[in-house]
C-alpha positions in Angstrom: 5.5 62.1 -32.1 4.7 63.2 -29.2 6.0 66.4 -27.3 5.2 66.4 -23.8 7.8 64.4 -21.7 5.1 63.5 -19.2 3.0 62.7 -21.3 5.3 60.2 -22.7 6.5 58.6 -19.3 2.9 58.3 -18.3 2.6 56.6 -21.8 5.4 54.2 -21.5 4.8 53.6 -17.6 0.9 52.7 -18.2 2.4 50.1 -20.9 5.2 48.8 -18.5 2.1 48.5 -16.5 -0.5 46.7 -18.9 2.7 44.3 -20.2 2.8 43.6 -16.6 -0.3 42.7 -16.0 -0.9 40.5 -18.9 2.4 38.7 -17.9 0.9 38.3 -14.4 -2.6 37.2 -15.8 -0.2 34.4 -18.0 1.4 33.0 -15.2 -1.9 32.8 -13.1 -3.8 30.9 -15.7 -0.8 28.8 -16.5 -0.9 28.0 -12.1 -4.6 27.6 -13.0 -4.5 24.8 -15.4 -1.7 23.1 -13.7 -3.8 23.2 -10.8 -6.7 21.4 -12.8 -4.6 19.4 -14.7 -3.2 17.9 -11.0 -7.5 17.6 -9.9 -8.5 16.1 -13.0 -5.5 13.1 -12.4 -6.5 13.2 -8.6 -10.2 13.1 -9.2 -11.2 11.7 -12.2 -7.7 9.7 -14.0 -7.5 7.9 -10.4 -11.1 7.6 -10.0 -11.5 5.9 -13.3 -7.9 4.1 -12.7 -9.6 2.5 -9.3 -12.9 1.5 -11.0 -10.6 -0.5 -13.5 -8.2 -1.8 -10.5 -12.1 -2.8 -8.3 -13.2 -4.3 -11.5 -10.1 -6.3 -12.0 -10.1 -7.4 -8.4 -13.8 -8.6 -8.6 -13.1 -10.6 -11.4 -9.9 -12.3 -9.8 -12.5 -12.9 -6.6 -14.7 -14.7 -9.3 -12.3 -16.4 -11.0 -10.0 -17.9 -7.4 -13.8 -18.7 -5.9 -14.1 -21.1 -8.8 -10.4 -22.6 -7.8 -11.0 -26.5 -5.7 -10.1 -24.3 -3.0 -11.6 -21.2 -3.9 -14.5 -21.5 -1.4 -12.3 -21.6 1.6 -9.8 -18.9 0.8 -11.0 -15.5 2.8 -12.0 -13.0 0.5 -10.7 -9.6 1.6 -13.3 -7.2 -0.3 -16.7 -8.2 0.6 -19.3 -7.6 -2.2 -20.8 -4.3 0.7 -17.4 -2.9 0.6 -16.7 -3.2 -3.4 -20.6 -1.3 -3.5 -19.6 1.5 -1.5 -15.9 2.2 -3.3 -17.5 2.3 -6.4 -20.5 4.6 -5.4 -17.7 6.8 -3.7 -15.5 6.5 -7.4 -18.9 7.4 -9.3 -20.1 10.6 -6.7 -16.7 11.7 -7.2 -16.9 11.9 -11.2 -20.4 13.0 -11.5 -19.5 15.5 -9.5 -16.4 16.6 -10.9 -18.2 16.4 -14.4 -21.0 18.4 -13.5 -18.8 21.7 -11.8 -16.0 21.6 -14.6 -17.3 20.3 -18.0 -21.7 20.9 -17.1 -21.9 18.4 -20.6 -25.3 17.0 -21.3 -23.4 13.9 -23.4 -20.1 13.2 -20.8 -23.1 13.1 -17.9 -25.1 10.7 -20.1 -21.8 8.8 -20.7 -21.4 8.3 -17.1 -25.1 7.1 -16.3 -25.0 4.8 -18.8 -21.2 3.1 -17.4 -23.0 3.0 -14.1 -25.7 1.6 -15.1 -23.7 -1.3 -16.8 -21.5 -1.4 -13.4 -24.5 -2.3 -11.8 -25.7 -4.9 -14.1 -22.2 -6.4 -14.0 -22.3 -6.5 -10.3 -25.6 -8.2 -10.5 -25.2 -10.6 -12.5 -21.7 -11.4 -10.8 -23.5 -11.9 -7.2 -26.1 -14.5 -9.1 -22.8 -16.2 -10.1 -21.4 -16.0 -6.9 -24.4 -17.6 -5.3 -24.6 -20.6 -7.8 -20.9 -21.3 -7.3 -21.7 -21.1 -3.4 -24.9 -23.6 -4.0 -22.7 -25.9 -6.4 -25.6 -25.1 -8.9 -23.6 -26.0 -12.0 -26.4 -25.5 -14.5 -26.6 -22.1 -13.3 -23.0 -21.5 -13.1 -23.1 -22.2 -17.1 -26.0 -20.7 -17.8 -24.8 -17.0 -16.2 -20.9 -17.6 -17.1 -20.7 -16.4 -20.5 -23.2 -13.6 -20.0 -20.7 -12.6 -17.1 -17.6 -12.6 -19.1 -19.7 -10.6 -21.8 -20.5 -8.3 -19.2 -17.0 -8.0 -17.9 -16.2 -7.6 -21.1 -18.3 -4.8 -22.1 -17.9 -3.1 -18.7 -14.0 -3.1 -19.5 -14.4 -1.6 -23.3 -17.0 1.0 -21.5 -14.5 2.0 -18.6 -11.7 3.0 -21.4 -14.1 4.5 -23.6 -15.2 6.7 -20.8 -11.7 7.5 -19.7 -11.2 8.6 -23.5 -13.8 10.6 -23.7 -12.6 12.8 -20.4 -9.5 12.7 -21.6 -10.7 14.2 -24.9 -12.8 16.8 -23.3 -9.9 17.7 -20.9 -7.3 17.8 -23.1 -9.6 20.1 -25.3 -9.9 22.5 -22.2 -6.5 22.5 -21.7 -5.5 23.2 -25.3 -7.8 26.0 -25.0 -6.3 27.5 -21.5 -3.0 27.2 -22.9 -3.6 29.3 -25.8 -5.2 31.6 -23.8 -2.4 31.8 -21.5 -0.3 32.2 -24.3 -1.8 34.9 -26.1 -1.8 37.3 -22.8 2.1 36.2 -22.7 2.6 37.0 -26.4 0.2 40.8 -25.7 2.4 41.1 -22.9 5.6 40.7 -24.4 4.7 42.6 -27.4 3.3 45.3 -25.0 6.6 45.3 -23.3 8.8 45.2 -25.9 7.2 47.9 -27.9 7.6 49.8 -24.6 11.4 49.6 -24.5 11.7 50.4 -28.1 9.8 53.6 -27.2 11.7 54.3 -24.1 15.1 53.6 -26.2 14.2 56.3 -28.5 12.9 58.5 -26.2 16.6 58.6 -24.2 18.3 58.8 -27.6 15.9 61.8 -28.1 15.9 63.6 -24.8 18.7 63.4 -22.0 16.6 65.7 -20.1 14.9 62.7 -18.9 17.7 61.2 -17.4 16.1 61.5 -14.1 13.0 60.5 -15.0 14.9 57.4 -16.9 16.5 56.4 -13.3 13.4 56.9 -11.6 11.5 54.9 -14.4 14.6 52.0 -13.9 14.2 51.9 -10.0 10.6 51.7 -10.2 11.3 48.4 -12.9 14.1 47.2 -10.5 11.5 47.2 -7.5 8.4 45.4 -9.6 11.3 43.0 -10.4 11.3 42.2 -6.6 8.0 42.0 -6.3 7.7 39.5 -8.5 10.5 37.8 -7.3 8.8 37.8 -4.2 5.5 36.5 -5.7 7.3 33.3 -7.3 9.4 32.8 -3.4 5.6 33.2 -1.9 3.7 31.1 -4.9 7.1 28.1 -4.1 6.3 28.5 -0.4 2.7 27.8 -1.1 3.1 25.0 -3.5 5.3 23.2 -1.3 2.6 24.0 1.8 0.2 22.6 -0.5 2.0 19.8 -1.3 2.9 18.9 2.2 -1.0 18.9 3.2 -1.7 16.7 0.7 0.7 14.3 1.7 -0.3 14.6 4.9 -4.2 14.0 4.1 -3.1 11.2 2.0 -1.5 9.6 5.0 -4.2 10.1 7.2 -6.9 8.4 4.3 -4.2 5.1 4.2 -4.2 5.1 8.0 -7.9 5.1 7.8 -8.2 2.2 5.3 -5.5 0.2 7.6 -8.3 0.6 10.2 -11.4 -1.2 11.9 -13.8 2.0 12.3 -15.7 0.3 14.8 -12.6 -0.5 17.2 -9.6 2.0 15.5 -7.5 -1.5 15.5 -5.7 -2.3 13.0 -7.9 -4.6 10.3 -7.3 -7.7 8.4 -5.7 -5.3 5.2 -3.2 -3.9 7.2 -2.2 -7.6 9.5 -1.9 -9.1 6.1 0.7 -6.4 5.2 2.4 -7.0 8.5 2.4 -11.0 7.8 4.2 -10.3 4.2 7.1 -9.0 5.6 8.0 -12.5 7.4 8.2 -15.7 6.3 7.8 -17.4 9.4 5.8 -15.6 12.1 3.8 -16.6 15.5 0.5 -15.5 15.1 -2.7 -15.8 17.9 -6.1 -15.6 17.0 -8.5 -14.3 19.8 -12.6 -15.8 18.5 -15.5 -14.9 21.0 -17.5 -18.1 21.3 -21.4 -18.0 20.4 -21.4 -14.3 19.8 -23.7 -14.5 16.6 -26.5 -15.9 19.2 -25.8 -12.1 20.9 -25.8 -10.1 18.0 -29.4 -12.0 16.6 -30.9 -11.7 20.2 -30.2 -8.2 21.4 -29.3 -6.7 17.9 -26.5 -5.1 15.7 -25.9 -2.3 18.3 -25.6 -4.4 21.4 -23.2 -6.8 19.4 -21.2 -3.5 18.4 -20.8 -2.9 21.8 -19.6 -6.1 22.6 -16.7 -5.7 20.3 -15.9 -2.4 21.5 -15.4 -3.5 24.8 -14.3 -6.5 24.2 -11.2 -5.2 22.1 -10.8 -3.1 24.9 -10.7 -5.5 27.0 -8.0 -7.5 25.4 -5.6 -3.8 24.8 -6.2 -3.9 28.5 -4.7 -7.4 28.8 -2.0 -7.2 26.0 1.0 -6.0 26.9 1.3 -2.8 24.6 4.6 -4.3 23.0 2.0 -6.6 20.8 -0.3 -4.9 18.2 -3.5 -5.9 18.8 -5.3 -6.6 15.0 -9.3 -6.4 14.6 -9.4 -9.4 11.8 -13.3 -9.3 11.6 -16.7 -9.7 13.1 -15.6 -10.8 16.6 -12.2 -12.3 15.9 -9.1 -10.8 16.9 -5.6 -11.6 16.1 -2.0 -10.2 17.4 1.7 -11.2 16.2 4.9 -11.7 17.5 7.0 -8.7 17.1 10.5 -10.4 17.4 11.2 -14.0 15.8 13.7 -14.5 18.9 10.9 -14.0 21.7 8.8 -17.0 20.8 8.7 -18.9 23.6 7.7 -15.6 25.6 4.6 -15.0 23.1 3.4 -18.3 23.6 3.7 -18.0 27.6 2.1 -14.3 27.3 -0.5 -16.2 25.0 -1.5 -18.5 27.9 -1.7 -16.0 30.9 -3.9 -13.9 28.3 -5.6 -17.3 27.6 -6.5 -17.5 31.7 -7.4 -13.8 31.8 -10.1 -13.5 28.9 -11.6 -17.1 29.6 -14.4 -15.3 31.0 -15.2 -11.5 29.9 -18.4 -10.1 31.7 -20.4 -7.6 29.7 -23.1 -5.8 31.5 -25.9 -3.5 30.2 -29.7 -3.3 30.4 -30.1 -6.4 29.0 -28.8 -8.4 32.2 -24.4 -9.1 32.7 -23.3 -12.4 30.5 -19.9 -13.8 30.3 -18.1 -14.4 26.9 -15.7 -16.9 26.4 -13.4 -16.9 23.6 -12.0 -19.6 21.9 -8.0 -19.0 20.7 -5.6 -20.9 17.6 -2.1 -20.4 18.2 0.8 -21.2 15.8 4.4 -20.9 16.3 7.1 -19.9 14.1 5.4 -21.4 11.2 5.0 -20.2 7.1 1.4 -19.8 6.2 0.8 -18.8 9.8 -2.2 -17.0 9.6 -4.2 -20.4 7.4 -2.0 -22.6 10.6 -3.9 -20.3 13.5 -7.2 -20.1 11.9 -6.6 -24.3 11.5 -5.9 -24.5 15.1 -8.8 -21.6 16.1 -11.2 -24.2 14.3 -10.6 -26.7 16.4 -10.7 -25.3 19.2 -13.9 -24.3 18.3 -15.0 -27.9 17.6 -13.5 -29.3 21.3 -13.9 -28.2 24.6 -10.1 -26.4 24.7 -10.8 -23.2 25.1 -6.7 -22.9 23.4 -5.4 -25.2 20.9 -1.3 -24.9 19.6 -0.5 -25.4 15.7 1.0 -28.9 14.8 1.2 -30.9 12.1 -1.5 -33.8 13.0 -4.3 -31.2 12.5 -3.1 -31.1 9.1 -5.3 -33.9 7.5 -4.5 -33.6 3.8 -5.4 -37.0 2.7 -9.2 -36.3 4.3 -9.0 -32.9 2.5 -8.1 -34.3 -1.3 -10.8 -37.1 -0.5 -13.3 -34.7 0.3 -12.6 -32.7 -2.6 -12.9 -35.9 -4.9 -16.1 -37.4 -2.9 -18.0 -33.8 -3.4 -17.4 -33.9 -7.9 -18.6 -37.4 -7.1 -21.5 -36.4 -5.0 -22.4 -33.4 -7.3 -22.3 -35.4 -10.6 -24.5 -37.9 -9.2 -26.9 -36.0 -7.6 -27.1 -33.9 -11.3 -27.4 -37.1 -13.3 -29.6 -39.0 -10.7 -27.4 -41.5 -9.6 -28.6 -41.5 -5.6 -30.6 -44.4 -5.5 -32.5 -46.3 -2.8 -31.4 -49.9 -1.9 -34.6 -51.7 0.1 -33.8 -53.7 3.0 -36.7 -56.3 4.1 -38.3 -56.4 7.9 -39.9 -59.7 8.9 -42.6 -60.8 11.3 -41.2 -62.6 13.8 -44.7 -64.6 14.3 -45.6 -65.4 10.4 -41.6 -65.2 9.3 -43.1 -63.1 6.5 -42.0 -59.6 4.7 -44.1 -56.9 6.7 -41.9 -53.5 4.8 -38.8 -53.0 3.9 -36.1 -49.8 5.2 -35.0 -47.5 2.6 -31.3 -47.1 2.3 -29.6 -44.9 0.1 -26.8 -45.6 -2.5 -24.6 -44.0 -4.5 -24.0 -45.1 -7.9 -20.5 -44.2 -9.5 -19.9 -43.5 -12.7 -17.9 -47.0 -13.2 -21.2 -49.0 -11.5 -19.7 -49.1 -8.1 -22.4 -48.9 -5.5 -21.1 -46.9 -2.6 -22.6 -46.9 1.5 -23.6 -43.6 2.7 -20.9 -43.6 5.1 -18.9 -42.2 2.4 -20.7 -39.1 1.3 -23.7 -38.4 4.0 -21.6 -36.3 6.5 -19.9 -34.7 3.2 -23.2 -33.8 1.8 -24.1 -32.0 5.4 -20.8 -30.1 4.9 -21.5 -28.8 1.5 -25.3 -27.9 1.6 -26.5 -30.7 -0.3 -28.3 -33.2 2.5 -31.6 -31.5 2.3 -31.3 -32.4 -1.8 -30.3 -36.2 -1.3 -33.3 -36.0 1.6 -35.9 -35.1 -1.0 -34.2 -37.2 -3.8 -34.2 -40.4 -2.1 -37.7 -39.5 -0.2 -39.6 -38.4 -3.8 -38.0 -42.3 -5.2 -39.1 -44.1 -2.0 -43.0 -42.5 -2.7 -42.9 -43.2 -6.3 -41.9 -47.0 -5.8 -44.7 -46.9 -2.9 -47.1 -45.9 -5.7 -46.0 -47.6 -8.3 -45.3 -51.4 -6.3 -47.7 -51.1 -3.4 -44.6 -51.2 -1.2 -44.6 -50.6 2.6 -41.7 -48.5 3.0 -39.7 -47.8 6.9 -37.7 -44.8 6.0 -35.3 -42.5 8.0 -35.5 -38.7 9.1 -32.9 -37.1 10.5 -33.6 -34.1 13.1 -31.7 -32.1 10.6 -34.8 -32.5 8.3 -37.6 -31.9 10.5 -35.7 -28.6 10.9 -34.9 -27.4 7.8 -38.2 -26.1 7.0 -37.8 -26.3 3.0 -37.4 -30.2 3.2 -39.8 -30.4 6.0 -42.9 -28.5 3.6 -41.6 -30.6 0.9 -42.5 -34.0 2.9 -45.5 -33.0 4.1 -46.8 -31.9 0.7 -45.4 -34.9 -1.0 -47.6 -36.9 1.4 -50.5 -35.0 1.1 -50.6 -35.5 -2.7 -50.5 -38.9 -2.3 -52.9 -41.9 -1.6 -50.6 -44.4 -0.1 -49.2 -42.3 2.6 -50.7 -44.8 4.9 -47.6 -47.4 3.6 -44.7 -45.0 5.3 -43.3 -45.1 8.5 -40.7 -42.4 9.6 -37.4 -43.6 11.3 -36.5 -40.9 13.6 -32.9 -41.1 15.2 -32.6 -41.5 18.8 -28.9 -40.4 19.1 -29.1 -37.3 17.6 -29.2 -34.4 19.2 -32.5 -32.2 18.9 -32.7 -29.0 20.8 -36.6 -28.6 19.9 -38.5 -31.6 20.5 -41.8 -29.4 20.4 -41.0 -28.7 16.8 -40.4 -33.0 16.1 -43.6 -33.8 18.3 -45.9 -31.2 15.7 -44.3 -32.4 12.5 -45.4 -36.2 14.0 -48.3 -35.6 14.5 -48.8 -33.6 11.3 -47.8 -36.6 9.5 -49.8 -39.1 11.3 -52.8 -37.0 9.6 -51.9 -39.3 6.5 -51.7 -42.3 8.3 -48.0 -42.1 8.6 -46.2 -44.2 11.4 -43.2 -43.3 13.3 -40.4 -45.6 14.8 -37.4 -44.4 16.7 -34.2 -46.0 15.8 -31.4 -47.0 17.2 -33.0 -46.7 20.7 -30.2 -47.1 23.4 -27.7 -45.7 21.5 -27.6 -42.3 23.2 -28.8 -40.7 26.6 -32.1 -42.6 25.8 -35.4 -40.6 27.4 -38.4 -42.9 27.5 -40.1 -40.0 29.3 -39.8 -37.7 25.7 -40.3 -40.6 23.6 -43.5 -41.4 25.0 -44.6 -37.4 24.2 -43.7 -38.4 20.7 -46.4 -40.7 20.3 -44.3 -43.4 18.2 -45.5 -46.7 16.5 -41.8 -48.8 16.7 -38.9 -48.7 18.6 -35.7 -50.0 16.9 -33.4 -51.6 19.0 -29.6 -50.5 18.4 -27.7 -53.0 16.7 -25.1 -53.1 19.5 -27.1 -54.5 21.7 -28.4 -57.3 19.6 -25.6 -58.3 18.0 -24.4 -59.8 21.2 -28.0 -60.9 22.4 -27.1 -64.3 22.5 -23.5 -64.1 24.0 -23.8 -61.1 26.3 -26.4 -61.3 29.2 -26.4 -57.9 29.9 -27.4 -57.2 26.5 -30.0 -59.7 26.4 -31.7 -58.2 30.0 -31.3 -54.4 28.1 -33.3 -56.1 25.2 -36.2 -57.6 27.5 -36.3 -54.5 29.3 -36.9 -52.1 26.4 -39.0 -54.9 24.8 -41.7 -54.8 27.9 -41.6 -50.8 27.9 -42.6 -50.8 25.1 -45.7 -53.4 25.4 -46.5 -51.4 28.1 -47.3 -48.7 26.2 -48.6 -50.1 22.7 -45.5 -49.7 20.9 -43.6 -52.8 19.1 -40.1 -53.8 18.9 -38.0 -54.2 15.8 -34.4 -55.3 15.9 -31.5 -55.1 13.7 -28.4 -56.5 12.6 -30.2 -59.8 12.5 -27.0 -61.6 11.4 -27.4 -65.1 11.8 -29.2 -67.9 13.1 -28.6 -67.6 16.8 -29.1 -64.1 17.0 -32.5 -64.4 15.6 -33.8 -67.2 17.6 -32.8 -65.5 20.8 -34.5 -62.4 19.4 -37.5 -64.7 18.9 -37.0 -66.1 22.5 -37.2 -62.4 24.0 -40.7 -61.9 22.0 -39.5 -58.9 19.3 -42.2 -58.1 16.9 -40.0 -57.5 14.0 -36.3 -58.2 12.5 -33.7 -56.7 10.3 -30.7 -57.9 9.0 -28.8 -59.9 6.6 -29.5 -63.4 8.4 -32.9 -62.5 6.4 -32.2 -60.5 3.1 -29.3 -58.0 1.9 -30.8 -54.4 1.1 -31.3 -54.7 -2.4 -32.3 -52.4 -5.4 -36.1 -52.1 -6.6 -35.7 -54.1 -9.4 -34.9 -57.2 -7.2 -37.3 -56.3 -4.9 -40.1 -56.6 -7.1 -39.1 -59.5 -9.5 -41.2 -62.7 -7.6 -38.2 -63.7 -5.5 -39.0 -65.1 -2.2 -35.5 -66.3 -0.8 -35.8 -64.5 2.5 -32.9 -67.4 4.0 -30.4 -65.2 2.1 -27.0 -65.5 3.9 -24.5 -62.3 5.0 -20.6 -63.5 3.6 -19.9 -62.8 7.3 -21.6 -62.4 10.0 -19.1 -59.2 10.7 -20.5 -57.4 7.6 -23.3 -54.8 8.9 -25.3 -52.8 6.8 -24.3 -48.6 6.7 -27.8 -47.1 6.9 -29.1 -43.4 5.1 -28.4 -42.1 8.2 
């Protein structure tokens, strides 16, 4: 035992000490690995967690876009955006992985999920394209590989997550023990400490003093520690608050447009969900795409910028002005009871941002904007966008919400017509009808106008009226173009025919169906046997691209007529730049030819202009017997209609049939033309 009294103090205070500090060393490491504990569930558990939430929501994007109305619903995260959350998700765990665990295999893990991430998200946008193009052989082709991928991608996400959560939950099995073993040194140490100290008062009361001294020295380390935990609480709770706060800010960023700080379409929705009625305004600026391609991404930034700060200008603050997207803008009505003042504040604003006048190097232009309004209605935001869109397609610059835009009978028979369309043009039921045009002079056959026809699956045949405008709707015109222009050449071929067939403006412009023409021509040797019908009433905003594809065409020994001439702001002027063969008299006109004296004089006129200048005349809707002898009184070159033959499949055309007397059922009956 030892002897020396200071000895023995120094002893028992250099254990008090060490019993201290492994206590203190305990509590830090346990702080430590709550500390990681709470960064691995911030960083990597929430990381994974919204990988699995992104990959969820992708696949309910894939899945409504497949829905009859999937195509039309707005999507809310953009295929851009869904890339940069999951980069930001992936940064975030390789580098988490590489600072705490520095494993060769849990990095290898990781490349290898990201690399099937980005396959997934590849082969989801090739899905997403043929659902957008209606391609259904593609759609079946890629759909099971997608939901093997999703499938995989899934299994791989938790199989990752496992294996952090394995490695983690070895690393904190190991801190833990560590932490308790210095707990268990130090409470040995401290306990062995107060067994010496108890012997060494029941030894020596000369001590006594040194005893107090010894117990006030304990009594203040007590405090000190007491103080530690009050400062450690103090600085948890500080800790705490700035996360909250940090959080709040990161939500409040995500509820923003960064290019305007206005609230964006995320958080409007949000603001919609807590109504179920609500007046809503949607603010559109009219042709600003045409900016944003001519002057570029910056100047069209710019626009916006202003432009929303134009409108906060306007507002009164009381409503929150919402960024939607692009360059539409929306606000809502704060209070259900002030509806009638929201629609009057929505029609001074209406006055005050008709014109906006944006000025820079580029010159000063003024943007109009185009608004849809809806008033205490459910669904508001779908009822303003309805009414936005046709105020788009008019020339009110502000339309109001009411129920006769709703056309839900058109909508259901659009639906129906475009299955109908699609099948058909899958199992090549478009077929052209051929319509005969007659030489006046020698009564005989001189070509015959290719119409086209839709076959349904019961055997009906249906007009083009039905399905032509449809098809421009849904991206499929330029296919029926080259389906019934590819039949018309082979039946040329085949039969020797001398075909009339129609062009819109829409096809000379899309250059896809324009290159497949002219090489569909070019590989063929009775090119010479087509005429093009080009229509006069549409609306062409390049006639220099029109005049080179004529006279590309005319290379094969192609002819050109212009129908329905009259029927629109006719320009003889442009035509005659054209360089046409025919000129098609509307229908209008001749149906009343013999009844109507101003029709007839129209007739003659057009009929001499075009003498004049080497062109002939055809004219259609040939109905009966009066119309065509006053047709033949005027001098017309050529005639159409059913007074001389019904269009009529190729089959009957080329059977040896020569009843060209072939009678309408009525002489009210008129023909609906591929165009």
């Amino acid at each position: 035992m030892i002897k020396n009294i200071s000895i023995r103090f120094f002893i028992i205070f250099i254990a008090f000490v060490v019993a201290g500090f492994f206590s203190i060393q305990s509590l830090n490491r346990s702080m430590q690995l709550n500390h990681e504990v709470e960064r691995f569930n911030h960083t990597v558990v929430e990381s994974l967690d919204a990988l699995s939430l992104l990959l969820e929501k992708m696949h309910a994007d894939l899945l409504m876009s497949t829905m009859p109305f999937g195509k039309k619903l707005p999507f809310t995260s953009p295929d851009d955006q869904n890339r940069l959350s999951a980069d930001i998700y992936f940064n975030t765990l390789e580098s988490y992985t590489i600072a705490r665990f520095g494993r060769k295999s849990l990095r290898e893990h990781l490349d290898a999920f990201k690399r099937d991430w980005k396959s997934y998200t590849t082969l989801r946008s090739k899905l997403l394209t043929a659902l957008k193009n209606g391609d259904k052989e593609a759609i079946e082709k890629l759909a099971s590989s997608y939901m093997i991928a999703h499938g995989d991608l899934e299994h791989n996400l938790n199989d990752l997550k496992h294996h952090y959560l394995q490695r983690f939950g070895r690393y904190v099995d190991e801190s833990r023990e560590q932490a308790m073993n210095s707990f268990y040194i130090g409470i040995v140490i401290a306990v062995s400490t107060l067994i010496l100290l108890f012997f060494l008062l029941m030894e020596v009361n000369t001590i006594n003093r040194k005893l107090q001294s010894y117990l006030e020295e304990k009594e203040h380390f007590q405090k000190r520690l007491a103080n530690a935990n009050k400062a450690l609480t103090q600085y948890s709770e500080e800790l705490e608050n700035e996360v909250k706060k940090r959080t709040d800010e990161a939500l409040e960023h995500l509820m923003k447009n960064p290019l305007t700080k206005l609230h964006n379409r995320l958080s409007f929705v949000k603001r919609l969900e807590k109504n179920s009625r609500a007046s809503v305004a949607i603010f559109n600026i009219d042709r600003f795409q045409s900016y944003n391609d001519l002057f570029g991404a910056k100047v069209g930034d710019k626009i916006i910028q202003e432009y929303a700060a134009y409108l906060r200008q306007t507002i009164p603050y009381l409503y929150e002005i919402y960024h939607l997207q692009g360059d539409e803008f929306a606000i809502i009505e704060p209070d259900k009871k002030s509806s009638a003042t929201f629609l009057a504040m929505i029609k001074r604003v209406a006055e005050l941002v008709r014109e906006f006048h944006y000025t820079d190097e580029n010159g000063c232009f003024i943007l109009q904007a185009s608004i849809g309004v809806c008033i205490d209605e459910k669904q508001p935001l779908t009822k303003a966008d309805m009414a936005l869109k046709k105020a788009k397609n008019s020339n009110e610059s502000l339309v109001i919400y009411t129920e006769s835009l709703v056309k839900k009978q058109k909508y259901l028979e659009n639906i129906t017509m475009t299955k109908v369309l699609s099948k058909a043009l899958k199992e090549d039921r478009i077929v052209p009808y051929f319509q005969p045009i007659s030489d006046t002079k020698t009564q005989k056959v001189l070509k015959y106008e290719v119409l086209a026809r839709l076959i349904d699956e019961n055997g009906m045949v249906i007009p083009p009226a039905h399905f032509i405008s449809l098809a421009k709707q849904i991206k499929l015109y330029s296919e029926l173009t080259k389906s019934i222009f590819d039949k018309a050449m082979k039946s040329i071929e085949e039969h020797g025919l001398y075909l009339s067939i129609n062009l819109s403006a829409d096809d000379i412009h899309h250059l896809p169906t324009r290159d497949y023409i002219i090489d569909r021509l070019a590989m063929s040797s009775h090119s010479d046997h087509v005429t093009f019908e080009l229509l006069e009433s549409e609306e062409t905003q390049n006639y220099e691209e029109i005049s080179a594809f004529i006279h590309r065409v005319k290379q094969y020994g192609v002819k050109i007529a212009i129908d329905d001439f009259g029927s629109g702001y006719s320009n003889f002027a442009k035509i005659l730049k054209l360089k046409v063969d025919y000129i098609k008299i509307d229908g209008s006109f001749i149906k009343k030819i013999d009844t109507d004296p101003d029709s007839k004089e129209f007739v003659e006129i057009i009929h001499k202009l075009a003498n004049t200048y080497n062109m002939k005349t055809v004219a259609e809707f040939v109905a009966d017997e009066a119309i065509y002898n006053a047709v033949r009184a005027v001098g017309i070159d050529y005639v159409q209609g059913y007074h001389l033959g019904r269009p009529k499949p190729l089959a009957e055309i080329t059977e040896a049939v020569n009843d060209t007397k072939e009678r309408p059922e009525s002489a009210e009956v008129h023909d609906l033309a591929w165009d």
